[in-house]
ChimeraX commands (.cxc) that place a marker at each C-alpha (Angstrom):
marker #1 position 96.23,134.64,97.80 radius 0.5
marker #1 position 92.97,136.74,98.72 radius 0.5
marker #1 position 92.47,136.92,102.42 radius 0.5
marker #1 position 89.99,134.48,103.89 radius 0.5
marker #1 position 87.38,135.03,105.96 radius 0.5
marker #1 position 87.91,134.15,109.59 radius 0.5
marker #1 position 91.83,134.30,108.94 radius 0.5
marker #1 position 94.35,136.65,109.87 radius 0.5
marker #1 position 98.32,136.64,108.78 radius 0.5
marker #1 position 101.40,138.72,109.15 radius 0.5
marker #1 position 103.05,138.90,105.53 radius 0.5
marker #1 position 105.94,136.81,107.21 radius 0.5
marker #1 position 103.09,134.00,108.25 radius 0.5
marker #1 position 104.30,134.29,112.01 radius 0.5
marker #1 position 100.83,135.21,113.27 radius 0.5
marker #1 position 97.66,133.48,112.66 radius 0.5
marker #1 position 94.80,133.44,114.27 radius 0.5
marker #1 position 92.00,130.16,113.59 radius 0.5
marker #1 position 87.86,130.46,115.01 radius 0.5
marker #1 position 88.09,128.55,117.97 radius 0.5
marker #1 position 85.66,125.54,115.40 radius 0.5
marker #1 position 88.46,125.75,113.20 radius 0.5
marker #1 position 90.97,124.99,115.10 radius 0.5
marker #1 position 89.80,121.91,117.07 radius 0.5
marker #1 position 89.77,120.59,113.22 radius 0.5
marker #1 position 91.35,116.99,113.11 radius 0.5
marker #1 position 94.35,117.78,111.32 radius 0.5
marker #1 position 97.76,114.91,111.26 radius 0.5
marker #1 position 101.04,116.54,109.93 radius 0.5
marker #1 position 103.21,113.37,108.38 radius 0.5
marker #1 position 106.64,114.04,108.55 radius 0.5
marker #1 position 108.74,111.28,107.18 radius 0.5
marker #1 position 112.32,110.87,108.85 radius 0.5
marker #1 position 115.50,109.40,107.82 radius 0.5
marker #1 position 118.31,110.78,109.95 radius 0.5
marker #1 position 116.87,113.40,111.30 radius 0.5
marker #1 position 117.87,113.07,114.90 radius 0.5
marker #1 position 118.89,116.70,114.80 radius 0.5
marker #1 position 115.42,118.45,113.54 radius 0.5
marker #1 position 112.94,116.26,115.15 radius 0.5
marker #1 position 112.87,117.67,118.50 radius 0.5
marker #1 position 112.71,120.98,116.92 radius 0.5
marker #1 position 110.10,120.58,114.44 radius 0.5
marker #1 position 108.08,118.63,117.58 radius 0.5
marker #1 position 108.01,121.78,119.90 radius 0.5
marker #1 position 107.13,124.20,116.77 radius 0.5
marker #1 position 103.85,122.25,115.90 radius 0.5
marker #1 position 103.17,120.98,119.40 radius 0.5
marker #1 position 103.02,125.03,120.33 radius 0.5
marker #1 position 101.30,126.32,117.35 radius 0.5
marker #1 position 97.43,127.19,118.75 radius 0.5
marker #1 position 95.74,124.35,117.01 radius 0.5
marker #1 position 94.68,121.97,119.29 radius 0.5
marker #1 position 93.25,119.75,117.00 radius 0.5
marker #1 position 96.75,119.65,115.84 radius 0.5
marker #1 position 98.44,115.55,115.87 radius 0.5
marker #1 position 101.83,114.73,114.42 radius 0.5
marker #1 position 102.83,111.75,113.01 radius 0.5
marker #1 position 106.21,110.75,112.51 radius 0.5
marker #1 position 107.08,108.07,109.50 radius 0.5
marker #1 position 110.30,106.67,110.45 radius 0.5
marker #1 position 112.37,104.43,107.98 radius 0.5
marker #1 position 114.42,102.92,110.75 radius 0.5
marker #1 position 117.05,105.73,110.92 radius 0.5
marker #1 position 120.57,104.44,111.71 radius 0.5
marker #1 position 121.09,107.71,114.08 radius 0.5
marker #1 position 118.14,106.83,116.22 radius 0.5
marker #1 position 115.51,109.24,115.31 radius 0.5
marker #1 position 112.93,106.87,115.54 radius 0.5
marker #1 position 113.42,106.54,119.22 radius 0.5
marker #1 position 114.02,110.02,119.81 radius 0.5
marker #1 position 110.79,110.30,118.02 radius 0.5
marker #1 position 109.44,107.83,120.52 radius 0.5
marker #1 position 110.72,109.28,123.43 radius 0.5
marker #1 position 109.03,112.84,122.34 radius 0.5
marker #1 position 105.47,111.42,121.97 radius 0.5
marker #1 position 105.39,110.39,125.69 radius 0.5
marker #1 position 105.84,114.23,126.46 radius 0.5
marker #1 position 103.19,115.58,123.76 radius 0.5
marker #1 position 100.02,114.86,125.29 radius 0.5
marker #1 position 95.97,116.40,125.43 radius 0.5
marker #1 position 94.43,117.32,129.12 radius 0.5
marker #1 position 92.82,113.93,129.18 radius 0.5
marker #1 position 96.11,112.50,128.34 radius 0.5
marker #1 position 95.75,111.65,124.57 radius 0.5
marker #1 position 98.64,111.19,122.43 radius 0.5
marker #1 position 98.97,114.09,120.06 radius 0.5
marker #1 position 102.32,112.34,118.28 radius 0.5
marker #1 position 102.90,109.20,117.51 radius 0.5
marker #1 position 105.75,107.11,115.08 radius 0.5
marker #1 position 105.68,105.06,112.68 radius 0.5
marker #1 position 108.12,102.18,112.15 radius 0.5
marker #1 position 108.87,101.34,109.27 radius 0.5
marker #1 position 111.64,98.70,108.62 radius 0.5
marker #1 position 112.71,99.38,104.31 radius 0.5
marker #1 position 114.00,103.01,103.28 radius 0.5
marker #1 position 112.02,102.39,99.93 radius 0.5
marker #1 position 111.13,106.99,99.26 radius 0.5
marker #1 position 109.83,109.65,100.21 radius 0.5
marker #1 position 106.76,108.91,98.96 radius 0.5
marker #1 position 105.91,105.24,100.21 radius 0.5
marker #1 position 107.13,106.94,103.81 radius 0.5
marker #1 position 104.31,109.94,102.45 radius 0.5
marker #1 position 101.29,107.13,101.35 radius 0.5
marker #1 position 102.19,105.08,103.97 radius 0.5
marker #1 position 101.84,107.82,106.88 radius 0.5
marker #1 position 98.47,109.40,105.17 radius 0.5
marker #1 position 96.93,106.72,104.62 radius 0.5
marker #1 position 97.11,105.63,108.45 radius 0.5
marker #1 position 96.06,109.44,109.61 radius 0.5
marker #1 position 93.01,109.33,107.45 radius 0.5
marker #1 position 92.32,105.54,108.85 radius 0.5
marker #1 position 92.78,106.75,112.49 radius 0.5
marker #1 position 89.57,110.15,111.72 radius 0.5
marker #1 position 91.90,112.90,110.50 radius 0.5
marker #1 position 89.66,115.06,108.37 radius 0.5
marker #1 position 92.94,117.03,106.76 radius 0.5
marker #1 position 96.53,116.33,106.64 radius 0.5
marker #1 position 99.60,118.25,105.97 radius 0.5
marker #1 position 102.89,116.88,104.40 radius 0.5
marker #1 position 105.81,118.56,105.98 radius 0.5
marker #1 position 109.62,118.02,106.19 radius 0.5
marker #1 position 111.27,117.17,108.96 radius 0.5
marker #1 position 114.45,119.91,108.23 radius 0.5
marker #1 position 112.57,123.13,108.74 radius 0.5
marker #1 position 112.19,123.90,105.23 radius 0.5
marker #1 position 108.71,124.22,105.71 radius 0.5
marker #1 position 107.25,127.01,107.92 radius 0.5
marker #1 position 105.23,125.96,110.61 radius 0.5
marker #1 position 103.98,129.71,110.66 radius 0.5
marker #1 position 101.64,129.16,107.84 radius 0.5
marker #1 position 100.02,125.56,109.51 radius 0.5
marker #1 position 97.17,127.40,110.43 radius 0.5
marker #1 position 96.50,129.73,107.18 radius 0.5
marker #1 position 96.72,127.26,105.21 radius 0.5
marker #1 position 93.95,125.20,107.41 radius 0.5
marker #1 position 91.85,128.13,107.37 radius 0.5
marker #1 position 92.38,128.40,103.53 radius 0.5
marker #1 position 90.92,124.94,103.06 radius 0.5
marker #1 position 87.78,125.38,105.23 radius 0.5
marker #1 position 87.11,128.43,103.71 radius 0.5
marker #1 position 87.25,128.06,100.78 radius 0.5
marker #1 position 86.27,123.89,100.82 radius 0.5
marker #1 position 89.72,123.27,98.34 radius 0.5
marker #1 position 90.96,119.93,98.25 radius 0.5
marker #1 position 94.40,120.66,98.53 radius 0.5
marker #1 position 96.24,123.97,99.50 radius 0.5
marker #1 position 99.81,124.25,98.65 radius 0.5
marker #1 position 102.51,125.94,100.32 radius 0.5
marker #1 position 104.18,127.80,97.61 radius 0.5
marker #1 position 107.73,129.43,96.72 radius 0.5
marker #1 position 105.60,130.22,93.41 radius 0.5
marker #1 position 103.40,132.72,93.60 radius 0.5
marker #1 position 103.60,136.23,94.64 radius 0.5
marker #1 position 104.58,136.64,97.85 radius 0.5
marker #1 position 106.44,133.20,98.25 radius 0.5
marker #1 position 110.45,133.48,98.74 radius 0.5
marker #1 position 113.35,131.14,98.86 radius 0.5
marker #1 position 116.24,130.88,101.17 radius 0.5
marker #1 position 119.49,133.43,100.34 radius 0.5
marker #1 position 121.33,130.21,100.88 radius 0.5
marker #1 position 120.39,129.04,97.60 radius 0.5
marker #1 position 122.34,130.15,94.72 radius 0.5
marker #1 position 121.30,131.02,91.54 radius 0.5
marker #1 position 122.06,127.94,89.91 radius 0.5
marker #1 position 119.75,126.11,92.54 radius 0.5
marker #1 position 116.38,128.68,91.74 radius 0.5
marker #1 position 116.63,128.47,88.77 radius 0.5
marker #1 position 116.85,124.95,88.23 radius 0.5
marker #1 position 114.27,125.11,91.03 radius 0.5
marker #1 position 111.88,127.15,88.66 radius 0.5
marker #1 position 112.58,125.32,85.64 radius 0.5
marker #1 position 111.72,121.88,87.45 radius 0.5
marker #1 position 108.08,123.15,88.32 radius 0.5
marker #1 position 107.63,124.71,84.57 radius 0.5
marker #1 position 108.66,121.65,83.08 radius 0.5
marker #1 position 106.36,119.27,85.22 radius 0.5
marker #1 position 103.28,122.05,84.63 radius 0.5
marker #1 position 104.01,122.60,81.10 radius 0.5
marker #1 position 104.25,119.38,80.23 radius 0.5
marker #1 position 100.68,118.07,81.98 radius 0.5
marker #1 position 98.90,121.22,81.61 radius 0.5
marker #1 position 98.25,122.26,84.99 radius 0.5
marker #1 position 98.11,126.14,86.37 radius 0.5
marker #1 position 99.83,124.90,89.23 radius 0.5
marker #1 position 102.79,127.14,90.40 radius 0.5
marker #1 position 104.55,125.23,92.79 radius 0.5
marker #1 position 103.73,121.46,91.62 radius 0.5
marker #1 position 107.12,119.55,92.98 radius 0.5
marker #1 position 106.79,121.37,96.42 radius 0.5
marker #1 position 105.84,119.65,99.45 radius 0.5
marker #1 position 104.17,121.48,102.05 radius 0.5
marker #1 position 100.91,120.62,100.83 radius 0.5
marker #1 position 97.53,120.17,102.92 radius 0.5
marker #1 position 94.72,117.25,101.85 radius 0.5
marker #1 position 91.37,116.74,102.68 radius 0.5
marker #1 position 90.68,113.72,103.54 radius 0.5
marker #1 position 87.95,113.32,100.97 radius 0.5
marker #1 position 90.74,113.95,98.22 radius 0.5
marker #1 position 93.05,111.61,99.72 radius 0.5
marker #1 position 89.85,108.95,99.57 radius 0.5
marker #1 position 89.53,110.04,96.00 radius 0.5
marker #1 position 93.15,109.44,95.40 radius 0.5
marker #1 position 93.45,105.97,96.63 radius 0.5
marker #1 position 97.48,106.33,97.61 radius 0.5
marker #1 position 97.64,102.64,96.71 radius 0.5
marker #1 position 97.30,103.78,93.66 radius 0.5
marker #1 position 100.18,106.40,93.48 radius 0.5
marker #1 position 103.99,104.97,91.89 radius 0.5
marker #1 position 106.01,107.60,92.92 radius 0.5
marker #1 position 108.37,106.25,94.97 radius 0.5
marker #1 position 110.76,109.80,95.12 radius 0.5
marker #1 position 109.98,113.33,95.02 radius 0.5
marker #1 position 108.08,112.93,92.08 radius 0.5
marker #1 position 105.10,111.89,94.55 radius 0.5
marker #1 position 104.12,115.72,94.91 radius 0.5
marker #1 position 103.57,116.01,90.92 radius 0.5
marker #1 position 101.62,112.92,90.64 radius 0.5
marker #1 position 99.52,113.58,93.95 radius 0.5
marker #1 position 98.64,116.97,92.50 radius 0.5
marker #1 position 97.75,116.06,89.38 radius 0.5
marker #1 position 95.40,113.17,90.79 radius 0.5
marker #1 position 93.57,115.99,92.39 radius 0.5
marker #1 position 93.11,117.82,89.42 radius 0.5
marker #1 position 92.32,115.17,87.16 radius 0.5
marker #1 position 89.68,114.52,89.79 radius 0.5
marker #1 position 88.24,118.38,90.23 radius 0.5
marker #1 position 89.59,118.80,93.21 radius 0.5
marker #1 position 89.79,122.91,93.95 radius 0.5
marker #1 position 93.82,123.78,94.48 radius 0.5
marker #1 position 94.80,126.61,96.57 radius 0.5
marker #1 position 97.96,128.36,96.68 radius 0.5
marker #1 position 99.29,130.03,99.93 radius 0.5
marker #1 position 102.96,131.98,99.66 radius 0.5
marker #1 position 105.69,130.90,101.67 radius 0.5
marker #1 position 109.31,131.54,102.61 radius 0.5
marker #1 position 110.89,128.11,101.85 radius 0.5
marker #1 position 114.26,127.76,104.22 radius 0.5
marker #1 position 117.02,125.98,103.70 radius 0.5
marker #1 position 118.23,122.89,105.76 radius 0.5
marker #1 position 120.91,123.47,108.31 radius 0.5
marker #1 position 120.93,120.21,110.39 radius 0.5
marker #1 position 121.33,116.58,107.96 radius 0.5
marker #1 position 121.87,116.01,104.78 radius 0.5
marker #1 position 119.63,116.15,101.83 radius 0.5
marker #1 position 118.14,112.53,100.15 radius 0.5
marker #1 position 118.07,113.67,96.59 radius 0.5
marker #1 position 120.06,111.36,94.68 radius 0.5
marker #1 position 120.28,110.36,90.73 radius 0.5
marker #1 position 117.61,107.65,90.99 radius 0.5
marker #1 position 115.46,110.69,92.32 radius 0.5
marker #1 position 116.18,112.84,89.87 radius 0.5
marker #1 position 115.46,110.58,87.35 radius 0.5
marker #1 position 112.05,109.54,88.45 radius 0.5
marker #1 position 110.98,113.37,88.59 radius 0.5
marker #1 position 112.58,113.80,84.86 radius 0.5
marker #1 position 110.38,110.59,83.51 radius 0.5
marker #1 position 107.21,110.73,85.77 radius 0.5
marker #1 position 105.16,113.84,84.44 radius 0.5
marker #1 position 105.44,112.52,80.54 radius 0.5
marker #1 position 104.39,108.63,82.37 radius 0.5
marker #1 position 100.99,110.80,83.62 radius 0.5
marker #1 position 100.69,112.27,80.72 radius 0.5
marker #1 position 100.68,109.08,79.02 radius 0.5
marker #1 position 98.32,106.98,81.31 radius 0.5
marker #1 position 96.18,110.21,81.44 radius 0.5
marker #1 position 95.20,110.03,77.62 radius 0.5
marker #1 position 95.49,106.30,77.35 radius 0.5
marker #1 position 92.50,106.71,79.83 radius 0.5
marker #1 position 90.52,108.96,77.47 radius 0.5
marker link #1:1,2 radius 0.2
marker link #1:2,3 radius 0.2
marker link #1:3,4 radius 0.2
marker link #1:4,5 radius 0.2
marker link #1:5,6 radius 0.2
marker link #1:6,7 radius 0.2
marker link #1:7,8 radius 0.2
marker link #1:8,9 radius 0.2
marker link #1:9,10 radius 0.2
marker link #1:10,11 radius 0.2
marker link #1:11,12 radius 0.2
marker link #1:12,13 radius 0.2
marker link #1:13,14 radius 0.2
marker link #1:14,15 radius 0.2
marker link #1:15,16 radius 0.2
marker link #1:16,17 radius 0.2
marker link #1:17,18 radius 0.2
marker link #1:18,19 radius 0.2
marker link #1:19,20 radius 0.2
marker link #1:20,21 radius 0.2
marker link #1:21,22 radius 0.2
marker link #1:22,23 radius 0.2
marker link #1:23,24 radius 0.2
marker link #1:24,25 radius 0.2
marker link #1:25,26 radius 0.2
marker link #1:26,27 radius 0.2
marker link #1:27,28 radius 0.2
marker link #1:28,29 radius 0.2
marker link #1:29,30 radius 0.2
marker link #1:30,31 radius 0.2
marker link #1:31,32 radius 0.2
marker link #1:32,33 radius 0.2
marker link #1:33,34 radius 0.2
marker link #1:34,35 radius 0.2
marker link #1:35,36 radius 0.2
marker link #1:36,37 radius 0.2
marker link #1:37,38 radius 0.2
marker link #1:38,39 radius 0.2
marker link #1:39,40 radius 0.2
marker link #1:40,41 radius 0.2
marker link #1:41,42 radius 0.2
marker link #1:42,43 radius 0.2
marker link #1:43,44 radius 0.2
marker link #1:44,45 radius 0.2
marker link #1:45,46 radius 0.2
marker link #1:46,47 radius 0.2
marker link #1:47,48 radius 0.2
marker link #1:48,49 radius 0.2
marker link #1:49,50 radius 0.2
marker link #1:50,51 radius 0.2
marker link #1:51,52 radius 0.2
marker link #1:52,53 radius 0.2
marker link #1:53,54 radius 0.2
marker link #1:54,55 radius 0.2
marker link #1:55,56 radius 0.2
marker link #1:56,57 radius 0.2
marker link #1:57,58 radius 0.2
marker link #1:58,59 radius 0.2
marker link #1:59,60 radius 0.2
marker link #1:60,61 radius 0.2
marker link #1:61,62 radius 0.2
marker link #1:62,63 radius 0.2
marker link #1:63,64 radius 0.2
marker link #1:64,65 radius 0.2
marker link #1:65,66 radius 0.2
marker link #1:66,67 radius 0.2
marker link #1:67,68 radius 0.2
marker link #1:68,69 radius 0.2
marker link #1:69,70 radius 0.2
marker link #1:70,71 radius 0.2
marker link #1:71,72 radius 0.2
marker link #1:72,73 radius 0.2
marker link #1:73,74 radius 0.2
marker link #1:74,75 radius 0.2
marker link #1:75,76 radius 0.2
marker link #1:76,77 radius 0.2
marker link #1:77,78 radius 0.2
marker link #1:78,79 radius 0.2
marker link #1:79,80 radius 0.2
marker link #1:80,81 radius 0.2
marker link #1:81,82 radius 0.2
marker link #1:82,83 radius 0.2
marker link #1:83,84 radius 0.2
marker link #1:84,85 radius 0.2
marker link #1:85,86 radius 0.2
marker link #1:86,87 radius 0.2
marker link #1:87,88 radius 0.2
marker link #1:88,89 radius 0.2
marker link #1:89,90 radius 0.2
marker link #1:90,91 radius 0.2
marker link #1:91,92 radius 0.2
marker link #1:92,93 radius 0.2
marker link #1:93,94 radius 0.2
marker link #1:94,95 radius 0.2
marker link #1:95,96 radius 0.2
marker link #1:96,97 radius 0.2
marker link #1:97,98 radius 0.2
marker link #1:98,99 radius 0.2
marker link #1:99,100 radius 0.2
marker link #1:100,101 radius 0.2
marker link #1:101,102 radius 0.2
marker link #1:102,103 radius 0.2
marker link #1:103,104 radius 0.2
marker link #1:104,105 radius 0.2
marker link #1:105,106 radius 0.2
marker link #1:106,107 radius 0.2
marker link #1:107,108 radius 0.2
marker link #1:108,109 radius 0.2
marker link #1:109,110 radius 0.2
marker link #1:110,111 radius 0.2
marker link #1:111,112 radius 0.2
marker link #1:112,113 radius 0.2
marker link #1:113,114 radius 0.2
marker link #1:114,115 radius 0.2
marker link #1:115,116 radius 0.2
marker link #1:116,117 radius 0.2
marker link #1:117,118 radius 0.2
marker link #1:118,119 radius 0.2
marker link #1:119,120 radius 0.2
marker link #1:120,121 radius 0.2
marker link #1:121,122 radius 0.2
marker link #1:122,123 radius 0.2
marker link #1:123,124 radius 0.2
marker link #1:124,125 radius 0.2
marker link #1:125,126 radius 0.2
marker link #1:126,127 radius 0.2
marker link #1:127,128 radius 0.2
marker link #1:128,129 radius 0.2
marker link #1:129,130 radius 0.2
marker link #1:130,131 radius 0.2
marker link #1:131,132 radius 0.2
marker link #1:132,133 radius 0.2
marker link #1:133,134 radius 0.2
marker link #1:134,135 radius 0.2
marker link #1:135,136 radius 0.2
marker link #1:136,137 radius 0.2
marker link #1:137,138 radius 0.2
marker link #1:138,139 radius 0.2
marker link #1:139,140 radius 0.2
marker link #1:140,141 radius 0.2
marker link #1:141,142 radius 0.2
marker link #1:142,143 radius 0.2
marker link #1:143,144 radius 0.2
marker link #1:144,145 radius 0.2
marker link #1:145,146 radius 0.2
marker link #1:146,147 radius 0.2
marker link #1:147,148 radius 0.2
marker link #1:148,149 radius 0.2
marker link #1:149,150 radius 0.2
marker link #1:150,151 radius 0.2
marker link #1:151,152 radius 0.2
marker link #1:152,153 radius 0.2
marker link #1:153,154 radius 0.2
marker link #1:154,155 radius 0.2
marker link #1:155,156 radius 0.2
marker link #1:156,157 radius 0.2
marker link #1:157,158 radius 0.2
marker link #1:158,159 radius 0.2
marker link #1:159,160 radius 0.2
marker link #1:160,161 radius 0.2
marker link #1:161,162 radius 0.2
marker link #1:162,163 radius 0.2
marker link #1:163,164 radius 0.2
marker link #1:164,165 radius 0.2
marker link #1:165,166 radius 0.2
marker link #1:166,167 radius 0.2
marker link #1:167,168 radius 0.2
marker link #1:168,169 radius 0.2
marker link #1:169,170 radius 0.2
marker link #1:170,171 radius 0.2
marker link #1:171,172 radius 0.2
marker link #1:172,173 radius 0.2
marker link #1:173,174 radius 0.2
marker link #1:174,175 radius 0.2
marker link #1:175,176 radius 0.2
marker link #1:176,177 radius 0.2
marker link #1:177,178 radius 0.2
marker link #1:178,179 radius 0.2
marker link #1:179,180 radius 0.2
marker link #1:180,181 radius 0.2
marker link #1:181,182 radius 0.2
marker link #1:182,183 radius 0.2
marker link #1:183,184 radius 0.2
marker link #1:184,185 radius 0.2
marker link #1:185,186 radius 0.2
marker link #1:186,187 radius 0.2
marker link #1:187,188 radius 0.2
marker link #1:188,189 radius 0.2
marker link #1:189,190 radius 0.2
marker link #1:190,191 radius 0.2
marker link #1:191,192 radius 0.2
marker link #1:192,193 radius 0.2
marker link #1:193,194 radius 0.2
marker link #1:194,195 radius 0.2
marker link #1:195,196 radius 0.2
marker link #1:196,197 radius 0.2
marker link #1:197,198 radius 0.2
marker link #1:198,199 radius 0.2
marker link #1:199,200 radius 0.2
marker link #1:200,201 radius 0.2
marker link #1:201,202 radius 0.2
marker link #1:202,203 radius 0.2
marker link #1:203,204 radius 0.2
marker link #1:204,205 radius 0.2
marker link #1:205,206 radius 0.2
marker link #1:206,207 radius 0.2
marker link #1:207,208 radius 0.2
marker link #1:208,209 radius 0.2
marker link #1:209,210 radius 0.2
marker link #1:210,211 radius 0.2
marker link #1:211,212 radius 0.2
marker link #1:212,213 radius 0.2
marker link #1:213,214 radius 0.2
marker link #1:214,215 radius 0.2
marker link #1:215,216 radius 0.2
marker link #1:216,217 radius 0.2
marker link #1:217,218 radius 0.2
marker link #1:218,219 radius 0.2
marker link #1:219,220 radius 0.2
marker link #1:220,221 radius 0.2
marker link #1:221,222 radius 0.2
marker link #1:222,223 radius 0.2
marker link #1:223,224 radius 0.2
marker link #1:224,225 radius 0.2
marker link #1:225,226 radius 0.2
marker link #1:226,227 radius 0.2
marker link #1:227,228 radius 0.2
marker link #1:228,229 radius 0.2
marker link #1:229,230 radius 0.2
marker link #1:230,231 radius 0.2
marker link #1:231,232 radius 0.2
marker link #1:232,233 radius 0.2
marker link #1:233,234 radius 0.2
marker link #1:234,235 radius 0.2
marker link #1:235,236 radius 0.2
marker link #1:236,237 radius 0.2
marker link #1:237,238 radius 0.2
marker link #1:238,239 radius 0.2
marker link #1:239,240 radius 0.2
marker link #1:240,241 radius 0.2
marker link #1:241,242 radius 0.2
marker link #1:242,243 radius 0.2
marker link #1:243,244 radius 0.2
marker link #1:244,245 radius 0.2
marker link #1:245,246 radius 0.2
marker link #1:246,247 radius 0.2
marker link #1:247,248 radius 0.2
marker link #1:248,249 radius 0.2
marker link #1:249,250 radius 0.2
marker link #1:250,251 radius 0.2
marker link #1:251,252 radius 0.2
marker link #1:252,253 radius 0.2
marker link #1:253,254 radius 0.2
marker link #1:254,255 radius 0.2
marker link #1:255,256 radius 0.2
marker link #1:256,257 radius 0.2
marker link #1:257,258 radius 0.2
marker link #1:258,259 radius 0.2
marker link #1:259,260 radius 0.2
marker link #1:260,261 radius 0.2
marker link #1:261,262 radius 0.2
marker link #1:262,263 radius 0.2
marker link #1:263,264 radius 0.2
marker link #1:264,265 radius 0.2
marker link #1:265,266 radius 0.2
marker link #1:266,267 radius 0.2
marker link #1:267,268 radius 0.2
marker link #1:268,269 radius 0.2
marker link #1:269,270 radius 0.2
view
């Protein structure tokens, strides 16, 4: 990633510096939760003290049986703006249908409720809230569409925790989703990823069937197929080390069959 103007960034992402305009940007983090009573507090403090005031976080709660929705709850009440304006909120959700309802579901309302970007994040502290802000100033530099947190590209790293096994099947994941719909994407099934709300509009996420993981192929290539610019920002992706992951064999399967379904619908649409 070339450096962008009005940016600056340690090569670990720890330090980075916004224009004060930039930073006042309305930008909602949605971070869906299942179980996550043990990261949410956490993950609340690291964005609530990142130097982005314009900074709101949104918390998509599939009524967790360990309470993290009203943890959640309990946290907004504490996050607040001088003037006393909630800068987290939760939403409720009562069916633990995937990740990527929880996803559509929570971006949809941020746009709705005047964000102008928003940022999917995980609630486990894969995702490093280091790079919030480069990635922000990525996207108003440059005016991409989306900007991608990647383990892809040079300069992005993955956790020591994972074995080999796990990278590469990691790596062969994202080359068989790009090879087989053609994009230049490097990191295509990762999901630290920052819209615009103009490609969101463009999007429609009512349109969207990914109910799994597969939601960050088929987001990404509905950007693309609409000329949306894509960015790509290295990162050092950690593993979890509170919970439990949600990747199950229904998952698995949906991110198997979903890039040949786009590929499909794509030229039946020709």
């Amino acid at each position: 990633m070339h450096k962008n103007p009005g940016v600056e960034a340690s090569a670990t992402g720890r330090s980075t510096a916004l224009p004060d305009a930039w930073a006042q940007t309305a930008l909602t983090v949605v971070m869906p939760t299942y179980n996550e009573a043990g990261n949410v507090p956490r993950m609340a403090e690291l964005l609530m003290g990142l130097d982005i005031p314009g900074l709101r976080l949104l918390i998509v709660d599939d009524s967790s049986p360990d309470g993290t929705g009203d943890i959640a709850e309990e946290l907004a009440k504490k996050y607040r703006t001088e003037d006393g304006t909630q800068r987290m909120s939760v939403m409720h959700r009562t069916a633990k249908d995937g990740l990527g309802r929880a996803y559509a579901a929570g971006m949809t309302k941020a746009v709705e409720d005047g964000a102008a970007y928003v940022l999917q994040m995980d609630a486990d502290g894969s995702h490093p809230e280091g790079k919030v802000a480069e990635m922000l100033g990525v996207a108003l530099s440059t005016g991409a569409g989306l900007v991608v947190g990647s383990r892809y590209v040079p300069g992005g790293t993955l956790s020591d925790a994972w074995g080999a096994h796990r990278k590469l099947l990691s790596r062969w994941a994202n080359a068989y989703a790009s090879t087989i719909l053609g994009t230049r994407v490097r990191d295509i099934t990762g999901g630290f990823n920052l819209w615009s709300a103009d490609a969101l509009r463009a999007i429609d996420l009512n349109s969207v069937d990914s109910a799994g993981y597969s939601f960050q192929v088929e987001m990404k290539y509905a950007a693309l197929r609409r000329g949306f610019q894509v960015m790509e920002v290295p990162i050092h992706f950690e593993d979890r080390t509170v919970g439990e992951s949600k990747m199950n064999l229904a998952v698995q399967l949906e991110s198997i069959a979903m890039p040949w379904k786009l590929r499909a619908r794509a030229r039946g649409r020709r």
